[in-house]
C-alpha positions in Angstrom: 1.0 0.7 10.6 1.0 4.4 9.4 3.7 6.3 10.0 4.8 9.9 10.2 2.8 12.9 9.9 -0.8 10.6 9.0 -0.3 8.4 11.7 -2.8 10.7 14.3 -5.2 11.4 11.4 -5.4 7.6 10.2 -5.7 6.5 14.0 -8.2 8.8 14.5 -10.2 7.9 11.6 -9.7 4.0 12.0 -11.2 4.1 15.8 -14.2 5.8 14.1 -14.8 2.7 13.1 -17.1 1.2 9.4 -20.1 3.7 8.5 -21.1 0.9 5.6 -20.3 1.3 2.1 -18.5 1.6 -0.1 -15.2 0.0 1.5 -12.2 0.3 -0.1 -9.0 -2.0 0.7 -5.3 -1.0 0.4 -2.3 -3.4 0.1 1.2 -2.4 0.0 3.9 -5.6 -0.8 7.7 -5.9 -2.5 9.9 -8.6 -3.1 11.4 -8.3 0.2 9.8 -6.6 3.9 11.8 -3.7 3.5 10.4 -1.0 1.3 6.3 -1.4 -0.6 7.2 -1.5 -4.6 3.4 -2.0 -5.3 -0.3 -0.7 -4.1 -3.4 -2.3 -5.0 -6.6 -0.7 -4.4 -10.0 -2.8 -4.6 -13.7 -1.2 -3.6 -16.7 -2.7 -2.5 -19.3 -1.1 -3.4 -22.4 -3.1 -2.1 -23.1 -5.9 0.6 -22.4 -8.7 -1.3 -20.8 -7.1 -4.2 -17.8 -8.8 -5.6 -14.3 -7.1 -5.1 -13.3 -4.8 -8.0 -9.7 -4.0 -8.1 -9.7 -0.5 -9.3 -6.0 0.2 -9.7 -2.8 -1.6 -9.6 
């Protein structure tokens, strides 16, 4: 979940719910649960359209 000073923005934006696309997806991991070491971003751009990981 976000945290901090995004958190109300995010929330606000997230019960605004999917306009269509593109979508992007965001994942955080680690090692361990404590702290994210790594992002990956993918975007879809399309219905149907394979996942294209843009940056990692």
């Amino acid at each position: 979940m976000a945290q901090g000073q995004y958190k109300k923005l995010l929330m606000k934006k997230v019960r605004k719910g999917r306009k269509g696309y593109p979508i992007a997806t965001v994942a955080f991991y680690s090692p361990d649960n404590t702290i994210a070491t790594k992002l990956v971003c993918g975007i879809i751009e399309t219905e149907g359209a394979e996942l294209e990981l843009m940056k990692k």
